[in-house]
N, C-alpha and C positions, 0 to 999 in steps of 0.2 A: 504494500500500500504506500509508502513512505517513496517508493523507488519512485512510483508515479507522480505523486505529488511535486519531486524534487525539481524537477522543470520548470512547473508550474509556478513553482515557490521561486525560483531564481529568474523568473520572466517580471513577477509582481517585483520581487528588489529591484531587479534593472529600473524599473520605469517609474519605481521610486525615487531614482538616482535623477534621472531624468526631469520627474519634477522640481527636488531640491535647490534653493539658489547656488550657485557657482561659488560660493563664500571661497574658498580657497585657492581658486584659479582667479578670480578679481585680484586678491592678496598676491599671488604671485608674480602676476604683471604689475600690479604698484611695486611691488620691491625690485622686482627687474629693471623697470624706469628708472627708479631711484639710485641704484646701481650703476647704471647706465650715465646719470648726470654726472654723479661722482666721480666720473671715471672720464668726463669729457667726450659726452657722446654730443652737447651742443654745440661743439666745435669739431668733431673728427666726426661725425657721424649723424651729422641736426636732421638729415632728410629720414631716416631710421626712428630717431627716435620722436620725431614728430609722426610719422606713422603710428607708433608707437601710441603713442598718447590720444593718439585719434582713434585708434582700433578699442584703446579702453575706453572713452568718452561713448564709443560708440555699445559696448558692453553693457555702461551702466546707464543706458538709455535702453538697450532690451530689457534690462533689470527691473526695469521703471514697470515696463508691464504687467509683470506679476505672474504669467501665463507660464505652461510647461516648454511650447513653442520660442517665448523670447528667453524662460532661462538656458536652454538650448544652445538660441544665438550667441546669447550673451556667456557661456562658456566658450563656445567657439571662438568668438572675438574675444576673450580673457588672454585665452592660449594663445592665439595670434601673436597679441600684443607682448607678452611675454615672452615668445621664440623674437620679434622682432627687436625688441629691448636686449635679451640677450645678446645677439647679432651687432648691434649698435657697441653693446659693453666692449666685444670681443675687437671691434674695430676701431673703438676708440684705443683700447690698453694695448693694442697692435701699433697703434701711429705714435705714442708714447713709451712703448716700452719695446722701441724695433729688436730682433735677434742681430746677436754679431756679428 
């Protein structure tokens, strides 16, 4: 009975997951940005990490809606923003800290 169920029971968590706000993934693109400034992403890297900040602006404006659809987006855009931040970090501490 239990075998059956367990599908079932790991279909309703997923889409639990799915309703949940993105609380963590918001978090990690604010820190990634911030990271990012620190590290002179507005001078080695402004067009990234303006990306960046827009893809979050744009996160926590899915946010806004409340909906399973925009927590979705708004994860999706979280992520973005934070691979894009990263990107920015790694290219800023690239143009200041060249190899020898």
């Amino acid at each position: 009975m239990l075998r059956r169920l367990a599908p079932i029971l790991c279909l309703i968590a997923l889409a639990g997951c799915a309703t949940a706000p993105p609380v963590q993934e918001m978090s990690d693109a604010r820190q990634a940005i911030a990271a990012a400034r620190q590290a002179g992403a507005e001078q080695y890297a402004a067009d990234q990490l303006k990306q960046a900040e827009f893809m979050l602006e744009s996160a926590e404006g899915y946010l806004q809606t409340g909906t399973s659809n925009g927590y979705w987006s708004a994860r999706r855009a979280a992520v973005d923003a934070k691979d894009t931040a990263l990107n920015a970090l790694l290219v800023s501490r690239s143009a200041t800290n060249p190899d020898p």
